[in-house]
LUMTORFI-944085 format. One record per residue: residue number from 1; y negated, z negated, x negated of N, C-alpha, C in turn. Coordinates in steps of 0.1 Angstrom, whole numbers, plus 5000, padded with zeros to 4 digits. Layout:
BEGIN
(pt NUM,(Y,Z,X),(Y,Z,X),(Y,Z,X));
...
***
This chain:
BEGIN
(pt 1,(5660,4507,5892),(5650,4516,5898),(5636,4510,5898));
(pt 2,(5626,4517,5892),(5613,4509,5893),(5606,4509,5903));
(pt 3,(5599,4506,5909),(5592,4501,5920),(5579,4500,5920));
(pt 4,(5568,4508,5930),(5556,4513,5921),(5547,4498,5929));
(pt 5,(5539,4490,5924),(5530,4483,5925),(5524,4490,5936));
(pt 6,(5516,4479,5946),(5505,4484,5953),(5496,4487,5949));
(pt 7,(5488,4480,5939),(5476,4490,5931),(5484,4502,5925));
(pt 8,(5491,4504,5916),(5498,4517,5916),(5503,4527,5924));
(pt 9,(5509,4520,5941),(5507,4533,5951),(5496,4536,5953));
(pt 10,(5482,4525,5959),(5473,4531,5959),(5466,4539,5949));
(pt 11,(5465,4542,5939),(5465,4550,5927),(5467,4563,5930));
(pt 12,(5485,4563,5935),(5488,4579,5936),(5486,4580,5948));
(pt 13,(5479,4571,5960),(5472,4580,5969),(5459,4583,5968));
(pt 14,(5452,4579,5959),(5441,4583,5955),(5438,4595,5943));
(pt 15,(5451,4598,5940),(5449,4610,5930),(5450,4621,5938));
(pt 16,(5462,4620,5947),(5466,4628,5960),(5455,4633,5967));
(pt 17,(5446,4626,5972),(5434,4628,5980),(5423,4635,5968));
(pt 18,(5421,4630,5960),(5413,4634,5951),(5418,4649,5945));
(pt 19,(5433,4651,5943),(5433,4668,5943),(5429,4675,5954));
(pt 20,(5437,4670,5967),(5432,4678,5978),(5417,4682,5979));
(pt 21,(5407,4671,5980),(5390,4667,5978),(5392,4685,5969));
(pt 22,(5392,4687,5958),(5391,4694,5949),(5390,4707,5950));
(pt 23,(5404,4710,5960),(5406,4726,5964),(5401,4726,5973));
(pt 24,(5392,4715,5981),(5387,4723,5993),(5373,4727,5991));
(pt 25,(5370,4720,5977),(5357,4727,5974),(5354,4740,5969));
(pt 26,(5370,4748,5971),(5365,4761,5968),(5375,4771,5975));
(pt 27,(5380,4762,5987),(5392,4770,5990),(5388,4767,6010));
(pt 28,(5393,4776,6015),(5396,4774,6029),(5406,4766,6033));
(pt 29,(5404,4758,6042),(5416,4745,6044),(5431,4752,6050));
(pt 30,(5428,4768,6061),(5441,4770,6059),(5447,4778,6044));
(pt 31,(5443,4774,6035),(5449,4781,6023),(5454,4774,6013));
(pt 32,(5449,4759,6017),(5455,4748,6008),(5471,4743,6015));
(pt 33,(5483,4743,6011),(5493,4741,6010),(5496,4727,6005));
(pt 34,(5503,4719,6012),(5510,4707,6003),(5513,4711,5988));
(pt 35,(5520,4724,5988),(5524,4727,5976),(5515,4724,5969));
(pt 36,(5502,4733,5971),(5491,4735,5959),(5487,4719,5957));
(pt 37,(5486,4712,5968),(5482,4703,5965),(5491,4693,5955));
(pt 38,(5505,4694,5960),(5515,4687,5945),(5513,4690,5934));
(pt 39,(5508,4705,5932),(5508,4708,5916),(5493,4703,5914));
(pt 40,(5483,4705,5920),(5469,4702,5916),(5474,4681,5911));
(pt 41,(5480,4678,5921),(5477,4659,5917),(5487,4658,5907));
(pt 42,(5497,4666,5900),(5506,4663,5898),(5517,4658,5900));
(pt 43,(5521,4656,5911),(5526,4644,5921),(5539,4653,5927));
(pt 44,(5554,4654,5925),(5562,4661,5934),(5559,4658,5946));
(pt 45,(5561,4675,5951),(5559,4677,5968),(5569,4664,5976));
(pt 46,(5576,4663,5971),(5587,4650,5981),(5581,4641,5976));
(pt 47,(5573,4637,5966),(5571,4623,5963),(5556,4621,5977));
(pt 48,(5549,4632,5976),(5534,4635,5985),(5538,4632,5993));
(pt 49,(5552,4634,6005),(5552,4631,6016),(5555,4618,6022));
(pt 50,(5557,4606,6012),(5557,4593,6010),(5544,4591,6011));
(pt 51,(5528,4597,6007),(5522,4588,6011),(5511,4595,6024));
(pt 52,(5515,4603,6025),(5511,4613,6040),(5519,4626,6042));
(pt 53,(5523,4621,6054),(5532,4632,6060),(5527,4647,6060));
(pt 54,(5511,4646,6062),(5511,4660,6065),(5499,4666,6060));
(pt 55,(5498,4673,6057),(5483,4683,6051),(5470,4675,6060));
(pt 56,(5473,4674,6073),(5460,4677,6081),(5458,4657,6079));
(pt 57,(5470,4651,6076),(5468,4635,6074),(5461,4630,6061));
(pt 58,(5463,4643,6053),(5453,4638,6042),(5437,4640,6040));
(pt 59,(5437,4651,6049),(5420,4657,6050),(5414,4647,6063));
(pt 60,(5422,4646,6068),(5416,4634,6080),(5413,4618,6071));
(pt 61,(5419,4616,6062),(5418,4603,6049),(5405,4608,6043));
(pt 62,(5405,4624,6038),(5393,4624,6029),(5381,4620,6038));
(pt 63,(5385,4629,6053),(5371,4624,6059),(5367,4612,6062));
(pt 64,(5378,4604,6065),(5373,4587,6076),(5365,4580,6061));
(pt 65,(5378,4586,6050),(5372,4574,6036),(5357,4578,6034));
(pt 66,(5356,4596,6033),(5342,4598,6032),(5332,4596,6035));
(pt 67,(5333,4593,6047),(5323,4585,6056),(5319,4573,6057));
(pt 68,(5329,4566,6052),(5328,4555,6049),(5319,4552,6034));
(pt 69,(5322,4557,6027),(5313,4559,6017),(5299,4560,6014));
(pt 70,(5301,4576,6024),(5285,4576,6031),(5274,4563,6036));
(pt 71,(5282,4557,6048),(5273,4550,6052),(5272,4537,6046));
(pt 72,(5282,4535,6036),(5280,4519,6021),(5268,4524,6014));
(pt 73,(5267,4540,6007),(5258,4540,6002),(5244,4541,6009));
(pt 74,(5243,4549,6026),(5230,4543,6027),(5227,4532,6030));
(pt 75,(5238,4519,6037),(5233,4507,6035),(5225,4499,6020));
(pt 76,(5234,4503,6013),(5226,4502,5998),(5214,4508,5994));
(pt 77,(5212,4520,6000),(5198,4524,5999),(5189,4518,6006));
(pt 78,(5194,4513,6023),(5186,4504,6027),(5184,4492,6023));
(pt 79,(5186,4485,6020),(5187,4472,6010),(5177,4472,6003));
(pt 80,(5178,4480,5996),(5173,4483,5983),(5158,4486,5989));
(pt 81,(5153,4494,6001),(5142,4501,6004),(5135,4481,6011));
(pt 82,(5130,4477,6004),(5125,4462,6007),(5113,4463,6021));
(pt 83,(5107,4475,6016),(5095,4482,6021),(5100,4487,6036));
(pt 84,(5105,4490,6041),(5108,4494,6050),(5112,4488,6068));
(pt 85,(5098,4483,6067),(5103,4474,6084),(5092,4479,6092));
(pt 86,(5086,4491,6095),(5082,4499,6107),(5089,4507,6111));
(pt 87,(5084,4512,6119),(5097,4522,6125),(5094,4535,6124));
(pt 88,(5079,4539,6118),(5076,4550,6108),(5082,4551,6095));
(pt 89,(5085,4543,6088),(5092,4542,6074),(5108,4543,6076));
(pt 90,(5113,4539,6091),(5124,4537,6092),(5127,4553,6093));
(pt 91,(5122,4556,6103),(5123,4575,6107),(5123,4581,6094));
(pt 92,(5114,4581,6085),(5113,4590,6077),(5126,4586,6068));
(pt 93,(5133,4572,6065),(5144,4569,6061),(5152,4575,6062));
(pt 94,(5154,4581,6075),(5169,4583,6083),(5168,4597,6080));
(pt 95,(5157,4606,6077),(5153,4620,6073),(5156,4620,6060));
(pt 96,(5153,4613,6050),(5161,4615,6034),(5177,4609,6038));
(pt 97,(5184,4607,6046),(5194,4604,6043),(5203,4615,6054));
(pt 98,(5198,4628,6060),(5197,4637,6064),(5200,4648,6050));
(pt 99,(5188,4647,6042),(5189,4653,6035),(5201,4649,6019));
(pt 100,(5202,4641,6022),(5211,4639,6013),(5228,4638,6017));
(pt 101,(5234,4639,6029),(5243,4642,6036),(5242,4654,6036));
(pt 102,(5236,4663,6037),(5232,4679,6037),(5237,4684,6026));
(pt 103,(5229,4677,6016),(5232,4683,6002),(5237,4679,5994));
(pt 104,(5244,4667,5994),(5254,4660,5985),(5268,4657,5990));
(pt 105,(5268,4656,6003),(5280,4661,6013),(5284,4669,6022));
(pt 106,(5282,4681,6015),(5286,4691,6029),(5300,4692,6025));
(pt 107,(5309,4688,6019),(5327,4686,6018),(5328,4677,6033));
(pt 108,(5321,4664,6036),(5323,4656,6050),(5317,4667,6060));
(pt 109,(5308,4676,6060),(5301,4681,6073),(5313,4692,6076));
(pt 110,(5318,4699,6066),(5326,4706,6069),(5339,4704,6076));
(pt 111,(5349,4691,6069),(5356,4683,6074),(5353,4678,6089));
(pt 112,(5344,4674,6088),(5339,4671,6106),(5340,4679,6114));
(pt 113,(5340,4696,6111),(5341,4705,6119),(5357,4706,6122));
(pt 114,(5362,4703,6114),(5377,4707,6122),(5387,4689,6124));
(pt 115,(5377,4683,6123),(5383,4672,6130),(5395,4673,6143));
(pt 116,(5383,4676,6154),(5392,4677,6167),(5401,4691,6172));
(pt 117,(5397,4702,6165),(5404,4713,6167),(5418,4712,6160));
(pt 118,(5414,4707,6146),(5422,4710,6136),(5430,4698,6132));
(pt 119,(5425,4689,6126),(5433,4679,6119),(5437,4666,6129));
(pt 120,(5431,4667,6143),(5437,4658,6152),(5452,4667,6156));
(pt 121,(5453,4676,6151),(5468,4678,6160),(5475,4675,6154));
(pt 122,(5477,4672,6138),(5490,4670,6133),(5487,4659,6121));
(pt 123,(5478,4649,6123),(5476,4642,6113),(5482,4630,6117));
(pt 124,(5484,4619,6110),(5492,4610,6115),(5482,4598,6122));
(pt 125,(5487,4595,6133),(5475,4589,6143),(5477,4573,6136));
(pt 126,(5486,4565,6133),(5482,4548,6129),(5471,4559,6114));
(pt 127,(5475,4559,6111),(5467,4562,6098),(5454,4564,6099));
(pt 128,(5448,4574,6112),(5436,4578,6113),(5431,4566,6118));
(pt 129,(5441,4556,6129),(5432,4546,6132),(5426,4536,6129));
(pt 130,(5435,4532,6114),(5433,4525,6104),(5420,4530,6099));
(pt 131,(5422,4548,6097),(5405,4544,6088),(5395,4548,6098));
(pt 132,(5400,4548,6114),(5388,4542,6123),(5379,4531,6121));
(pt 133,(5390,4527,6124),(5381,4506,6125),(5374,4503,6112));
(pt 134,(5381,4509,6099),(5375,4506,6085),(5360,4510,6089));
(pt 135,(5359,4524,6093),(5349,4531,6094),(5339,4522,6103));
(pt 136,(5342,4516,6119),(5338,4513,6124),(5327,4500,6120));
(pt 137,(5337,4496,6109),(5334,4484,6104),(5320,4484,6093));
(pt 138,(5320,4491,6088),(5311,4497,6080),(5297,4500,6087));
(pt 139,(5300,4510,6097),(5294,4514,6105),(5281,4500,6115));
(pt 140,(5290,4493,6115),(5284,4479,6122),(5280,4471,6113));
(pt 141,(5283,4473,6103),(5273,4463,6089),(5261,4469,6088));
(pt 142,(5258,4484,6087),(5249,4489,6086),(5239,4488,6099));
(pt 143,(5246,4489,6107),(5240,4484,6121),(5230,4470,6120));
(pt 144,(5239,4461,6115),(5235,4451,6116),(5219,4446,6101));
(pt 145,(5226,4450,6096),(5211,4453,6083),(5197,4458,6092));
(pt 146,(5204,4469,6094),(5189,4478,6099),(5183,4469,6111));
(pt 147,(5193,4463,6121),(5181,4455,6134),(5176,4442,6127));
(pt 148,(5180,4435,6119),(5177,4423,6109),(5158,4433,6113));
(pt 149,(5155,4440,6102),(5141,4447,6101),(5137,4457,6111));
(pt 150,(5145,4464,6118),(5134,4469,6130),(5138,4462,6138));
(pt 151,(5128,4457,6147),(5127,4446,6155),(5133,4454,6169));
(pt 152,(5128,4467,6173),(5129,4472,6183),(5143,4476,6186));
(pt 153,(5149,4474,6175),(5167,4477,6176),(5179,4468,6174));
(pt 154,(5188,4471,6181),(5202,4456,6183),(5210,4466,6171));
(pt 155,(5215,4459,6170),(5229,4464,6162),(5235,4474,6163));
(pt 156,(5238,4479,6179),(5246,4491,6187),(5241,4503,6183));
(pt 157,(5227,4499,6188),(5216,4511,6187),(5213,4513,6176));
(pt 158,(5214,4505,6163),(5208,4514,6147),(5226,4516,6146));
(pt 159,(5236,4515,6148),(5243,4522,6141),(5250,4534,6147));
(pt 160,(5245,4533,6163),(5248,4546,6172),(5240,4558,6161));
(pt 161,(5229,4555,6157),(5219,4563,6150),(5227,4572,6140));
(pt 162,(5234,4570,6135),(5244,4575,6123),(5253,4582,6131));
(pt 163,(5262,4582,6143),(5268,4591,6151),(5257,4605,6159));
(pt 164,(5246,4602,6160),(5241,4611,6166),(5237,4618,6157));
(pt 165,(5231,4613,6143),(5231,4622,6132),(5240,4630,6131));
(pt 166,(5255,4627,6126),(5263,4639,6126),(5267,4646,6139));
(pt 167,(5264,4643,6147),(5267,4650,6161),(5256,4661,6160));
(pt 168,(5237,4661,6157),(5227,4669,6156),(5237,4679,6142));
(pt 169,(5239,4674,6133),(5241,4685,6121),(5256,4687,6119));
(pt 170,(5261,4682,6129),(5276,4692,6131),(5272,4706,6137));
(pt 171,(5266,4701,6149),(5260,4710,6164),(5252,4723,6154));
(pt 172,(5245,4723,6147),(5236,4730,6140),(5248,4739,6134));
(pt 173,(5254,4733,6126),(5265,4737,6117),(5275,4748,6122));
(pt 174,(5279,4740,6137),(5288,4753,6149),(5281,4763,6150));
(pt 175,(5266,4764,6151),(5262,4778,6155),(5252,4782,6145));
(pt 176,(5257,4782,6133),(5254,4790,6118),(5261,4802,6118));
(pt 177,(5256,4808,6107),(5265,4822,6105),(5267,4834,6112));
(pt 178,(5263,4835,6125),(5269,4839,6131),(5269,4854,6135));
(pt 179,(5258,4861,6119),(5259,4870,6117),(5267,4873,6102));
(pt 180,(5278,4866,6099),(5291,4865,6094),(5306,4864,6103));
(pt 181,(5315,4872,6094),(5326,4868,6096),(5339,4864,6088));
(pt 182,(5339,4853,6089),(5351,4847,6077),(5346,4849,6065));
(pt 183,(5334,4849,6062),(5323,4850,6050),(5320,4859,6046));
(pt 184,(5321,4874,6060),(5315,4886,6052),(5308,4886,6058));
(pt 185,(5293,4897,6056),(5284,4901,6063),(5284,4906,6075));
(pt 186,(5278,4908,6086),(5282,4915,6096),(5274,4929,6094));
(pt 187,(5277,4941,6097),(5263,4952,6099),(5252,4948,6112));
(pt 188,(5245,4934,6112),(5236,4932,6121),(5223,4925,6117));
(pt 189,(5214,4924,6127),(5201,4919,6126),(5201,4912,6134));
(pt 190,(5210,4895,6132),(5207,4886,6140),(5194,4872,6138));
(pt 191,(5181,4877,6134),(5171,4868,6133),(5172,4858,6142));
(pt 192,(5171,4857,6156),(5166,4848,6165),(5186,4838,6165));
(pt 193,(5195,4840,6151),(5201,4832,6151),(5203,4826,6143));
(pt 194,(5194,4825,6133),(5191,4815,6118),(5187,4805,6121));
(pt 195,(5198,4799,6111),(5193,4783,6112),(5192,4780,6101));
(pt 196,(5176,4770,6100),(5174,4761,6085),(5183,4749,6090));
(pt 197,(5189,4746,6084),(5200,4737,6087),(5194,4720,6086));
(pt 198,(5191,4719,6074),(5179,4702,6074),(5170,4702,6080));
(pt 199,(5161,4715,6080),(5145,4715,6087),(5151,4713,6101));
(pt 200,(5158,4715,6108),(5160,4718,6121),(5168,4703,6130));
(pt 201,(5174,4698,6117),(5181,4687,6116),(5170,4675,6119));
(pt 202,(5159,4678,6110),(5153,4668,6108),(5144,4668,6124));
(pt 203,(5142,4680,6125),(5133,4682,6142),(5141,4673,6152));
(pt 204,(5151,4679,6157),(5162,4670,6162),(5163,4659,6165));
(pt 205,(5162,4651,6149),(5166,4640,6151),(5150,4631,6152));
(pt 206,(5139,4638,6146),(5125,4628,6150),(5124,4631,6168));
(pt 207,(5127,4642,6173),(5129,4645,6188),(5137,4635,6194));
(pt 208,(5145,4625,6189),(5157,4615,6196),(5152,4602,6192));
(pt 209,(5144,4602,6179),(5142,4589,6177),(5126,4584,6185));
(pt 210,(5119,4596,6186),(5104,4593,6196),(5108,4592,6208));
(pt 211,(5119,4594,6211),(5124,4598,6229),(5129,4581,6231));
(pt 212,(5137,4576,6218),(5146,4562,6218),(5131,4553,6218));
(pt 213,(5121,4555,6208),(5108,4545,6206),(5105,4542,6221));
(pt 214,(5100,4554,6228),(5096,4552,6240),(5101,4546,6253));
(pt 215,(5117,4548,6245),(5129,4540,6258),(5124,4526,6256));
(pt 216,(5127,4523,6245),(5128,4513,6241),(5114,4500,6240));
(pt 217,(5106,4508,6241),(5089,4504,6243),(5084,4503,6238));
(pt 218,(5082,4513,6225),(5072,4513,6219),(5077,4508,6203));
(pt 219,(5069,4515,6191),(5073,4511,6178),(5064,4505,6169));
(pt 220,(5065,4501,6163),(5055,4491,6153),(5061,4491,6138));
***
């Protein structure tokens, strides 16, 4: 009987996740099935449940990995931004990387929404914690970059920065639509409930970081 290599399981859980990734870019998450998901990776349905037990364990994977992703690449962007050690340059930083979460990941913003409703009740908890701490871990590298150059911030505080981000454009995200239902129109005229989703994001979040300058005493 052959015996699949660790780089080779990891392989078929990465094709696994990368089918699921796929249909949810055009599918509602209660509509994707394990099933679809075995035929999309190729992968028999019994063989899938060898490497996550359950639908909601694999979308909770796409998110923790996705995030993780997220914040490697904007540590790389910050790196890379040499220029950037006021805390005017840093702000407007944190606003292109607003917008590029916005618009190059709304698969993660969406996932985020049904984190606690949805995919905490039946996803497998060592698993999720695992890609906690990865996450966390990441999360505090980037921390630790950004106070290296703003002087006015520890570690805690530039990488809290990235939790309150998605907490401002989750929040936004909850009360979108809401002259929709399950993605039809409604017959109404809800103006005073539109939301520009970045522009509003971005308000927000310069509103938290002038509120944090001033906790903090002042920016340079």
């Amino acid at each position: 009987m052959y015996v699949l290599s660790p780089q080779e399981k990891e392989a078929k859980k990465q094709l696994i996740a990368a089918a699921a990734s796929k249909l949810f870019q055009k599918n509602d998450f209660n509509k994707i099935s394990m099933a679809r998901i075995a035929r999309e990776s190729g992968v028999a349905k019994g063989t899938l449940f060898n490497y996550f037990k359950t639908k909601e364990s694999i979308f909770m994977y796409l998110l923790l990995s996705g995030y993780q992703d997220y914040l490697k690449d904007v540590l790389l962007r910050f790196q890379a931004a040499e220029n950037i050690t006021t805390w005017s340059a840093f702000s407007s930083f944190l606003l292109e990387q607003n917008h590029l979460l916005i618009s190059e990941r709304p698969d993660l913003l969406r996932l985020n929404a049904l984190r606690g409703p949805i995919l905490e009740t039946a996803a497998d908890k060592e698993q999720t914690l695992l890609g906690r701490k990865k996450l966390y871990q990441v999360n505090h590298q980037l921390g630790q970059a950004i106070a290296k150059r703003i002087n006015i911030l520890d570690d805690k505080q530039a990488s809290h920065l990235f939790i309150i981000q998605s907490a401002i454009i989750s929040g936004l995200m909850n009360m979108m639509n809401l002259d929709e239902f399950h993605h039809d129109q409604l017959p109404v005229d809800f103006k005073g409930f539109q939301i520009d989703l970045e522009q509003e994001a971005n308000q927000l979040m310069l509103f938290y970081l002038q509120g944090l300058a001033q906790k903090l005493g002042g920016a340079k």
